[in-house]
ChimeraX commands (.cxc) that place a marker at each C-alpha (Angstrom):
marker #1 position -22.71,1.93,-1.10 radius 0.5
marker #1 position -26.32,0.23,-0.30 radius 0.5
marker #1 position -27.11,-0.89,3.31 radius 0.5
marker #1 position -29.79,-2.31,4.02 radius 0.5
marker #1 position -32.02,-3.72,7.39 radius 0.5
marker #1 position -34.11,-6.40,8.15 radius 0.5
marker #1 position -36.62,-6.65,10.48 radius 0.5
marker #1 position -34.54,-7.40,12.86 radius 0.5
marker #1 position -31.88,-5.14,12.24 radius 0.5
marker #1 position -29.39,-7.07,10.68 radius 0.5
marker #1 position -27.16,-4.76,8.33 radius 0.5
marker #1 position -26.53,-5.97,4.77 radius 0.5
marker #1 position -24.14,-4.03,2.60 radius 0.5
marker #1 position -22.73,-4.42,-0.97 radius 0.5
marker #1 position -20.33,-6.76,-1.95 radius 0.5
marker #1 position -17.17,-5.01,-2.63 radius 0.5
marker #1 position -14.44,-6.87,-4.74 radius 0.5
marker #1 position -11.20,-5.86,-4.45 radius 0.5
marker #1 position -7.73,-7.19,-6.10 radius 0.5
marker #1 position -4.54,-8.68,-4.03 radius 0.5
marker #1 position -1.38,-6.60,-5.39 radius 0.5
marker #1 position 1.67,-7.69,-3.94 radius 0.5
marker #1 position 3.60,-4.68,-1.79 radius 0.5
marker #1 position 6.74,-3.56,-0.38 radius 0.5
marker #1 position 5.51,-1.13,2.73 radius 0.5
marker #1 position 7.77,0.80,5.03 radius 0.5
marker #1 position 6.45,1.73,8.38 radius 0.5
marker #1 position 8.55,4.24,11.12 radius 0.5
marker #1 position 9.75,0.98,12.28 radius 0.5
marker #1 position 9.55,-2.19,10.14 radius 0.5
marker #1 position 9.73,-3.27,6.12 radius 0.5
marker #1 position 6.60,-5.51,5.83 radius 0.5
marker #1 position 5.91,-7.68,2.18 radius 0.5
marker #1 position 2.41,-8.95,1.35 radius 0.5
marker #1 position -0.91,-8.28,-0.09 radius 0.5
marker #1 position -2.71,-5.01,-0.47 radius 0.5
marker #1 position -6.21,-5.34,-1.62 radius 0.5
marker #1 position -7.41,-2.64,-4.15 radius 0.5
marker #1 position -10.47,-1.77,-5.31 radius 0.5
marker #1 position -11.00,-3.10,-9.13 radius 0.5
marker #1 position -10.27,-0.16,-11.38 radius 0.5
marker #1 position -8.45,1.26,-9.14 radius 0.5
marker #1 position -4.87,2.00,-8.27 radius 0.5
marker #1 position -2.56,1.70,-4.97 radius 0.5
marker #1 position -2.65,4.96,-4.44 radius 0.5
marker #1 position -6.47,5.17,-4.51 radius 0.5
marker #1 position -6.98,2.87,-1.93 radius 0.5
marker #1 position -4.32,4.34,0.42 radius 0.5
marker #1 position -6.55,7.84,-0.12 radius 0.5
marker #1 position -9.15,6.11,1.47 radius 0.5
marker #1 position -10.04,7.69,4.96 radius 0.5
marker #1 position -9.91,5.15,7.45 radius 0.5
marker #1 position -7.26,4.64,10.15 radius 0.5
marker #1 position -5.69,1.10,8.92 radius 0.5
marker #1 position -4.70,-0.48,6.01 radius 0.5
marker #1 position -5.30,-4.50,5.81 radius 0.5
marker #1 position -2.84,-6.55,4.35 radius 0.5
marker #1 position -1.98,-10.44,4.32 radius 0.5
marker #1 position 0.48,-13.09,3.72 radius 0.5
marker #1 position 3.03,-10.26,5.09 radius 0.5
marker #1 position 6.58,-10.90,6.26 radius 0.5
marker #1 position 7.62,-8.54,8.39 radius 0.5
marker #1 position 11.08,-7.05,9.04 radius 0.5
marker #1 position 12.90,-5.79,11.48 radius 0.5
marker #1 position 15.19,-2.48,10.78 radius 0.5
marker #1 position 18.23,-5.21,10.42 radius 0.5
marker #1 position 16.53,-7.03,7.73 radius 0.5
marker #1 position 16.09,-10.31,9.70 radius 0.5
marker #1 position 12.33,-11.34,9.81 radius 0.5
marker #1 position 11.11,-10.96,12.50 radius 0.5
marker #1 position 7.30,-12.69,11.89 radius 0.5
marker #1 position 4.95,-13.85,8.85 radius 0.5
marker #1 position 1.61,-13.14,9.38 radius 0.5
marker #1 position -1.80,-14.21,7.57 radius 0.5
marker #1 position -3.38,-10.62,8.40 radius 0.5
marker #1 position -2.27,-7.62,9.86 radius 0.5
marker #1 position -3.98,-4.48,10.32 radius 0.5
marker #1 position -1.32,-1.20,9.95 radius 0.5
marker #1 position -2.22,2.03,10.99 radius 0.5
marker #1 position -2.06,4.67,7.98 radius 0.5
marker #1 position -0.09,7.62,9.72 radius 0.5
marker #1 position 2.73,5.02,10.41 radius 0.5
marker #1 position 3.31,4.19,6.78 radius 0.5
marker #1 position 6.71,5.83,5.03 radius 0.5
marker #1 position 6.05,4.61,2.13 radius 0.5
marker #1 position 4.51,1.81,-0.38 radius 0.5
marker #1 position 5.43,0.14,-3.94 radius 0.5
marker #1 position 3.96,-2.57,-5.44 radius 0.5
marker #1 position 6.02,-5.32,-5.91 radius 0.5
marker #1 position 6.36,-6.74,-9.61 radius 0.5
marker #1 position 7.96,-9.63,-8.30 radius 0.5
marker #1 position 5.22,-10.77,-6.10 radius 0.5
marker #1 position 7.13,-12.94,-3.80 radius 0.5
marker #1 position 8.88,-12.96,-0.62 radius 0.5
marker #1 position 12.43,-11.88,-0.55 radius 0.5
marker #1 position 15.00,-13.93,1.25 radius 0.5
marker link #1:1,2 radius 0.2
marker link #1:2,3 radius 0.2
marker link #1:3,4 radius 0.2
marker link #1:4,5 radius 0.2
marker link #1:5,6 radius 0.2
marker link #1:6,7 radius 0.2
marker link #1:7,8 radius 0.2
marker link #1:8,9 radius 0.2
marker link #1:9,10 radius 0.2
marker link #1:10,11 radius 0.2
marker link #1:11,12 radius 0.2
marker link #1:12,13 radius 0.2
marker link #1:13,14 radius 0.2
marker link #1:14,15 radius 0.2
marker link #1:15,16 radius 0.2
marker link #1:16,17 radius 0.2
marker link #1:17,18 radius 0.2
marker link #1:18,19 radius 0.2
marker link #1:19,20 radius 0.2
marker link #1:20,21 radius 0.2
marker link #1:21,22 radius 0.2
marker link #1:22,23 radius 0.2
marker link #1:23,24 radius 0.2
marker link #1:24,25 radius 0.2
marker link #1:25,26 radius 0.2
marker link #1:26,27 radius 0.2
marker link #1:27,28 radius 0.2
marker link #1:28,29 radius 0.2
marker link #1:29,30 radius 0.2
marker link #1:30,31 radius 0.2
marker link #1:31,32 radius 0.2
marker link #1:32,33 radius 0.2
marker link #1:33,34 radius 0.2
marker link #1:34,35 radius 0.2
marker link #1:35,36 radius 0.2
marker link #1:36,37 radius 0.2
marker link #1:37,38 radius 0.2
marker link #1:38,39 radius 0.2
marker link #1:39,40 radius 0.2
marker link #1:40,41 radius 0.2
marker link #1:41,42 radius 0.2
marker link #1:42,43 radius 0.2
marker link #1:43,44 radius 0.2
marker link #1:44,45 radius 0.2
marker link #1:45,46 radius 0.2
marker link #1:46,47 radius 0.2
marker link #1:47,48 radius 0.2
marker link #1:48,49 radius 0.2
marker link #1:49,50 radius 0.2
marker link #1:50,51 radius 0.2
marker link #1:51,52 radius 0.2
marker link #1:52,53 radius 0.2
marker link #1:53,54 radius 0.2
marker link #1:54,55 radius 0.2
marker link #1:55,56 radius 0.2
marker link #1:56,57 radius 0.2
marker link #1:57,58 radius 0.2
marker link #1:58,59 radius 0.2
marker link #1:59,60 radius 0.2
marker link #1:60,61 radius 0.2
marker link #1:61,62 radius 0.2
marker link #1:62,63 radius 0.2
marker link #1:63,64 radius 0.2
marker link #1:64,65 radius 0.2
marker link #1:65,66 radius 0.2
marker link #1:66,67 radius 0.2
marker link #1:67,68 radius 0.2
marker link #1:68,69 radius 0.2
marker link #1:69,70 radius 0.2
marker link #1:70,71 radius 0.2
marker link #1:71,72 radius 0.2
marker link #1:72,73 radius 0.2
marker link #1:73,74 radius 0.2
marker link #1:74,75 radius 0.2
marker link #1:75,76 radius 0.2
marker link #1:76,77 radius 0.2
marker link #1:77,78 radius 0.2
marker link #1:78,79 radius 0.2
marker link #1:79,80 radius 0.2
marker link #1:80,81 radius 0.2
marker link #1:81,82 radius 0.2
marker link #1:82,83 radius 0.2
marker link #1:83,84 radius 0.2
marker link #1:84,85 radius 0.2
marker link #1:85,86 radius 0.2
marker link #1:86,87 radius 0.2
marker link #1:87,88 radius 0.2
marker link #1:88,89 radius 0.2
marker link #1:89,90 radius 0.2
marker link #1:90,91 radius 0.2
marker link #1:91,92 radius 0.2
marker link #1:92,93 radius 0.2
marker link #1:93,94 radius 0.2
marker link #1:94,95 radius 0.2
marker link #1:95,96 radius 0.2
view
């Protein structure tokens, strides 16, 4: 990645593009449904490798260990070392 400076010190970086894919993602604690974004070219699994703390994800529906929802949210940052385990959904929707 490119980063650049202006004279006054402003940080430019490149543009990364990156592909919503629809997920299924157990935490320690809750069953969350929405959008992963991935790298083009690359798969889920590459872009959980990455080495940073969270994972962003949106439109998610989060539920509660008795299946209820509990909340939708537009974006919500979850922390990698809670995560049980992830599957893209070929659905892509919301369950009821």
């Amino acid at each position: 990645m490119t980063i650049e400076y202006d004279e006054k010190g402003k940080i430019f970086t490149d543009i990364v593009t990156k592909v919503p894919v629809f997920v299924t993602l157990q935490t320690t604690t809750h069953l969350m449904r929405g959008h992963m974004h991935v790298r083009r070219d690359q798969r889920v699994k590459d872009e959980l490798d990455q080495d940073e703390k969270f994972l962003a994800l949106t439109d998610v529906q989060v539920q509660g260990p008795d299946g209820q929802t509990l909340f939708h949210a537009p974006f919500l940052a979850v922390r990698r070392d809670q995560i049980v385990w992830v599957m893209p959904d070929t659905q892509g929707g919301m369950s009821k």
